[in-house]
PDB file of N, CA, C and O in Angstrom:
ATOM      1  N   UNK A   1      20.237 143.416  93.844  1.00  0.00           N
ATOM      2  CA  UNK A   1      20.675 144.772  93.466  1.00  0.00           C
ATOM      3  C   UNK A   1      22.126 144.990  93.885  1.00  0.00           C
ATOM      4  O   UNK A   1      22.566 144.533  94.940  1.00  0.00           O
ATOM      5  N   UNK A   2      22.834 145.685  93.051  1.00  0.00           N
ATOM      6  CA  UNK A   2      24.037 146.044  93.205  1.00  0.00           C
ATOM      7  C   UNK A   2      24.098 147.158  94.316  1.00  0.00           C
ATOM      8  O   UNK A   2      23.059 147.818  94.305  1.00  0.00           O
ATOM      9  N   UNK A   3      25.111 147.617  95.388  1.00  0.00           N
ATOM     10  CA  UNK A   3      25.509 148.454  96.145  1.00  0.00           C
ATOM     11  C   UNK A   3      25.919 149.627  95.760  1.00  0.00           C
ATOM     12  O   UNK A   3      27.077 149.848  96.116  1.00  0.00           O
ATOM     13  N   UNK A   4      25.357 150.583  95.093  1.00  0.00           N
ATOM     14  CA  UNK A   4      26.437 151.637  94.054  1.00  0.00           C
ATOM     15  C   UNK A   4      27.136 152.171  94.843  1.00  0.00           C
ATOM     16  O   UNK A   4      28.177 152.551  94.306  1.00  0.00           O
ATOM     17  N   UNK A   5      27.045 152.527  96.495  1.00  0.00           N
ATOM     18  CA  UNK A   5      27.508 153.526  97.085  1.00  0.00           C
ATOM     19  C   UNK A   5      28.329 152.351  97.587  1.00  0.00           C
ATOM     20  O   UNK A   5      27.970 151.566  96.710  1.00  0.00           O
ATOM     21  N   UNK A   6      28.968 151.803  98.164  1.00  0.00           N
ATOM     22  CA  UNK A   6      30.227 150.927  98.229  1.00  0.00           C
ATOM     23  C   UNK A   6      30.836 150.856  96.777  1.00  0.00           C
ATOM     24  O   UNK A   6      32.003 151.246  96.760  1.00  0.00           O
ATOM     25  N   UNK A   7      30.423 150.524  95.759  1.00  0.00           N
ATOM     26  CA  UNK A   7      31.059 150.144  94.228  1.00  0.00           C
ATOM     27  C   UNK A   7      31.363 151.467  93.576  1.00  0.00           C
ATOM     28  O   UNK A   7      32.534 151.840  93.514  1.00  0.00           O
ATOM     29  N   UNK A   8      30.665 151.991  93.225  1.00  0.00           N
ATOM     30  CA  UNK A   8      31.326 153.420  92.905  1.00  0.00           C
ATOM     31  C   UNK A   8      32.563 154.189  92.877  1.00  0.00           C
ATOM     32  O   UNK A   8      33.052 154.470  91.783  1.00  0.00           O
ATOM     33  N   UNK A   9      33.066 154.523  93.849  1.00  0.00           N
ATOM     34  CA  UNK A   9      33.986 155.077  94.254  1.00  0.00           C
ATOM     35  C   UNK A   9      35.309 154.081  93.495  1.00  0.00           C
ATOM     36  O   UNK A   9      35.983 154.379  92.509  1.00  0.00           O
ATOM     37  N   UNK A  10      35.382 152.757  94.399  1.00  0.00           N
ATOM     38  CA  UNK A  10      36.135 151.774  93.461  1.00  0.00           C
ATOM     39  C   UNK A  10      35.704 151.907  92.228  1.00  0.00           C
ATOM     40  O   UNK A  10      36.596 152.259  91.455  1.00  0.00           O
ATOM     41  N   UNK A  11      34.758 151.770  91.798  1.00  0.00           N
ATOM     42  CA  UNK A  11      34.980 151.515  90.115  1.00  0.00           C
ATOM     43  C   UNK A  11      35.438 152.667  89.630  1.00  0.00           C
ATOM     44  O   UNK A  11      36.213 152.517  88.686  1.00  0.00           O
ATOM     45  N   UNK A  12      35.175 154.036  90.028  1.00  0.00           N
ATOM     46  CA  UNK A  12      35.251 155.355  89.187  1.00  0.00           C
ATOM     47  C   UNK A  12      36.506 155.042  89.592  1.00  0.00           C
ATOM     48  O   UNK A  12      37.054 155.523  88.601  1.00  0.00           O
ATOM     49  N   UNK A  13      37.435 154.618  90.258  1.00  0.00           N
ATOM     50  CA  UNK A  13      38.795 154.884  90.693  1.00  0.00           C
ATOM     51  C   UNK A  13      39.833 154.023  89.581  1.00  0.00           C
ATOM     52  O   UNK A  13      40.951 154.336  89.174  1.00  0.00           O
ATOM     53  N   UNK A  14      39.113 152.999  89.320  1.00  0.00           N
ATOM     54  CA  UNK A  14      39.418 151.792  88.632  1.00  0.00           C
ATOM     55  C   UNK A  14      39.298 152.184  86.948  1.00  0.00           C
ATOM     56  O   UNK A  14      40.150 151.845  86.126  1.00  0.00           O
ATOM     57  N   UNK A  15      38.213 152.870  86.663  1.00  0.00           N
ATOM     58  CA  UNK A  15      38.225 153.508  85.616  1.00  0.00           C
ATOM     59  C   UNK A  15      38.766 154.167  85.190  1.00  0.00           C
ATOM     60  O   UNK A  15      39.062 153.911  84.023  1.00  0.00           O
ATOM     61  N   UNK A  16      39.299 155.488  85.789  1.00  0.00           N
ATOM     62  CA  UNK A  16      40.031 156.337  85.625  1.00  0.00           C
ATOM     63  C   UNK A  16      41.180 156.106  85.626  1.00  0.00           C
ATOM     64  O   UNK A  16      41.852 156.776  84.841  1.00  0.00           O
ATOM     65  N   UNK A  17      41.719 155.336  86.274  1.00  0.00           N
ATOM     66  CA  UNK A  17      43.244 154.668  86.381  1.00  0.00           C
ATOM     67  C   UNK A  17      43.390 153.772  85.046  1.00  0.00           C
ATOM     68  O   UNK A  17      44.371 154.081  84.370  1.00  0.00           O
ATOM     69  N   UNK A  18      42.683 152.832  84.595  1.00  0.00           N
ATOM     70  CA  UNK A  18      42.532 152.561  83.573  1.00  0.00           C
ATOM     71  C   UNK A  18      42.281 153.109  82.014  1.00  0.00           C
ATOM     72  O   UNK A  18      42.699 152.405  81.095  1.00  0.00           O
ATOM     73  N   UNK A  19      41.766 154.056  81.790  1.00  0.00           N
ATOM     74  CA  UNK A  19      41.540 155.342  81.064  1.00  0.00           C
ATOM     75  C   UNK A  19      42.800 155.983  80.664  1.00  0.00           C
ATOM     76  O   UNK A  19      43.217 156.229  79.532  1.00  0.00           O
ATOM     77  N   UNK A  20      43.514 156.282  82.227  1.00  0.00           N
ATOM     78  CA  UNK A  20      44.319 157.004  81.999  1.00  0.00           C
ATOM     79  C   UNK A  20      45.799 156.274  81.266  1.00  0.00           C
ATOM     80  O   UNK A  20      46.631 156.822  80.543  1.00  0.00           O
ATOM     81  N   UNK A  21      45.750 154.910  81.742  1.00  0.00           N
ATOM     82  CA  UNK A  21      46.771 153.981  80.882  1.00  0.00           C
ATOM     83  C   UNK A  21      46.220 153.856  79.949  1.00  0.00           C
ATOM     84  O   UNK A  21      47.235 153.677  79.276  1.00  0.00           O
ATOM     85  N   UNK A  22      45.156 153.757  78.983  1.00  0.00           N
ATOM     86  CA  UNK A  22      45.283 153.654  77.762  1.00  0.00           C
ATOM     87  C   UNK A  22      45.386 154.872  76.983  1.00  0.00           C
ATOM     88  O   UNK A  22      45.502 154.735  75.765  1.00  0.00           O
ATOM     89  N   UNK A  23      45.363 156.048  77.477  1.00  0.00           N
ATOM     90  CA  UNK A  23      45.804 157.073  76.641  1.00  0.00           C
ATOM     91  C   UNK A  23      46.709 157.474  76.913  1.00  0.00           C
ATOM     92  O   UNK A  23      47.232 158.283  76.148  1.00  0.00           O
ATOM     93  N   UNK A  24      47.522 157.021  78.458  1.00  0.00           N
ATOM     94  CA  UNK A  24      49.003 157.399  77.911  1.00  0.00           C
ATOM     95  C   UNK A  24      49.702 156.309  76.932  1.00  0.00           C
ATOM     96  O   UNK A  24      50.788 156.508  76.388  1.00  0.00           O
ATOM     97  N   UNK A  25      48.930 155.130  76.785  1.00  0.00           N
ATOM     98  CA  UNK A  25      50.180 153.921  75.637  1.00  0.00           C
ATOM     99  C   UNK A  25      49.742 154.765  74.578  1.00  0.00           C
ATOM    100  O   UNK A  25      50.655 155.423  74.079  1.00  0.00           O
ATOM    101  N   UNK A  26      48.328 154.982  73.967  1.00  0.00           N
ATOM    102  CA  UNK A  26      48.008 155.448  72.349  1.00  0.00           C
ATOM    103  C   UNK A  26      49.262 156.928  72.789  1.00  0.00           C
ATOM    104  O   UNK A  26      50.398 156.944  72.316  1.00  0.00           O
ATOM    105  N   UNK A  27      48.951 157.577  73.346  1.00  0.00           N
ATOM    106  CA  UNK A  27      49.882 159.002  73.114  1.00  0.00           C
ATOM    107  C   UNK A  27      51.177 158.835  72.738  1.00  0.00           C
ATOM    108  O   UNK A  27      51.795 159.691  72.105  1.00  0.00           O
ATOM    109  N   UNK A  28      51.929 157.105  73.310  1.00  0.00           N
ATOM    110  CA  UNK A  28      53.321 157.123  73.068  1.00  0.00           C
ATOM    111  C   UNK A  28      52.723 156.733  71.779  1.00  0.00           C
ATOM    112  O   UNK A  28      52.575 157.594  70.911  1.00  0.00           O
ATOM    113  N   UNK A  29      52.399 155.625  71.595  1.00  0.00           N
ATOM    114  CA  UNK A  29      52.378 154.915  70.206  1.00  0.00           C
ATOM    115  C   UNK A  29      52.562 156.089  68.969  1.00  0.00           C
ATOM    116  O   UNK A  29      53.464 156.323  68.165  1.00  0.00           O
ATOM    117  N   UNK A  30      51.293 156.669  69.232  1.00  0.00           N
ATOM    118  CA  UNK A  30      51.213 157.868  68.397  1.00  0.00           C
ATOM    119  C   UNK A  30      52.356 158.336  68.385  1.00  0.00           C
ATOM    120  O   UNK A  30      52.981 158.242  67.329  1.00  0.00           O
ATOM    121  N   UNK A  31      52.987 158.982  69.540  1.00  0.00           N
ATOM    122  CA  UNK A  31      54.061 159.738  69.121  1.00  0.00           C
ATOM    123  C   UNK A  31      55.962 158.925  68.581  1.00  0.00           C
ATOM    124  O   UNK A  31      57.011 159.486  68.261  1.00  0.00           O
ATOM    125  N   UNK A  32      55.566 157.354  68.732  1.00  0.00           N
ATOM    126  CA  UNK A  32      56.606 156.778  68.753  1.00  0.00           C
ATOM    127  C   UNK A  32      56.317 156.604  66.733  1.00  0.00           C
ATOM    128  O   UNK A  32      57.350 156.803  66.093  1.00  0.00           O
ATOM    129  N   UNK A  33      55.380 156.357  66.104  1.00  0.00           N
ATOM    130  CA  UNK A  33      55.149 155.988  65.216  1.00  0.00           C
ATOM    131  C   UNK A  33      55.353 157.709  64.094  1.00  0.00           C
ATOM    132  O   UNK A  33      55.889 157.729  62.986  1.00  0.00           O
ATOM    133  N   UNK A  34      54.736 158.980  64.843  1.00  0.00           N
ATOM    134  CA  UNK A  34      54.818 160.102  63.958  1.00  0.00           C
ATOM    135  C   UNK A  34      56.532 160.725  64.019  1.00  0.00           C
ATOM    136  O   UNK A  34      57.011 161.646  63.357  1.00  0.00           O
ATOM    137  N   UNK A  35      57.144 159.927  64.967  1.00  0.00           N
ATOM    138  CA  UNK A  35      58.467 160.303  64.902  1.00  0.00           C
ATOM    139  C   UNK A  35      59.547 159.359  63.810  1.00  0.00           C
ATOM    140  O   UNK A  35      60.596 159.610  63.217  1.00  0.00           O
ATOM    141  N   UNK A  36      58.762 158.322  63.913  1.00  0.00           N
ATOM    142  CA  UNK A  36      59.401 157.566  63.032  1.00  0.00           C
ATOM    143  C   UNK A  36      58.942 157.445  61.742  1.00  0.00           C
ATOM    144  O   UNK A  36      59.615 156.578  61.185  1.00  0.00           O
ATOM    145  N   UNK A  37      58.118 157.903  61.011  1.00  0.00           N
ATOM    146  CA  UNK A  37      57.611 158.693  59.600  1.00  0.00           C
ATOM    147  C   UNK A  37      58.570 159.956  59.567  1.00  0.00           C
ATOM    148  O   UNK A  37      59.105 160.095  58.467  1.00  0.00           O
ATOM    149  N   UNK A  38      58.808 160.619  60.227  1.00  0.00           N
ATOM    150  CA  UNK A  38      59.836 161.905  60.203  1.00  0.00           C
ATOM    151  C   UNK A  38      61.203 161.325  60.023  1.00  0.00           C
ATOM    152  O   UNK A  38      62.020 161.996  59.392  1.00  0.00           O
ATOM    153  N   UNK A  39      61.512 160.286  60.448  1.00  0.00           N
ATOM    154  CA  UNK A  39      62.885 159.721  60.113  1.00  0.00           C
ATOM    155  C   UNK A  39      62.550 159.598  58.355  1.00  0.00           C
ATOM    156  O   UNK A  39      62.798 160.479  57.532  1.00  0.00           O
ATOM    157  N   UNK A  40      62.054 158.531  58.133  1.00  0.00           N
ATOM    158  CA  UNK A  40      61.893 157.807  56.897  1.00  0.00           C
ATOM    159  C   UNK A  40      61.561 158.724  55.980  1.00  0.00           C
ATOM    160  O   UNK A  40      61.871 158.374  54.842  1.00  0.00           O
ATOM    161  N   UNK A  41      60.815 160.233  56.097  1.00  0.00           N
ATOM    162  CA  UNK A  41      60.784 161.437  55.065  1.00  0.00           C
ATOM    163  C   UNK A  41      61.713 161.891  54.730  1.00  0.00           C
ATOM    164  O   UNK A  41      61.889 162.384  53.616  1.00  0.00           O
ATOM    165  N   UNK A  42      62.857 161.798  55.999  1.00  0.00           N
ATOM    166  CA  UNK A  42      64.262 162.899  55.855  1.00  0.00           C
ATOM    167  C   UNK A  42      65.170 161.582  55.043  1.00  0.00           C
ATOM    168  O   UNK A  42      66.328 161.770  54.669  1.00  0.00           O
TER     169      UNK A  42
END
């Protein structure tokens, strides 16, 4: 059996830190890509 109460904490920490880098790259992407459709309209 796994330890949840030692693992936990690390993983939720690990997760969230992770989580949180992939939606800040999609947020640039997103916003690097809808800025550059606004070039190419004008």
């Amino acid at each position: 059996m796994v330890d949840w109460t030692m693992l936990s904490p690390t993983f939720l920490t690990a997760v969230i830190e992770w989580a949180g880098a992939v939606v800040t790259v999609f947020a640039v992407g997103s916003g690097h890509s809808a800025k550059h459709n606004e070039r190419r309209e004008q």
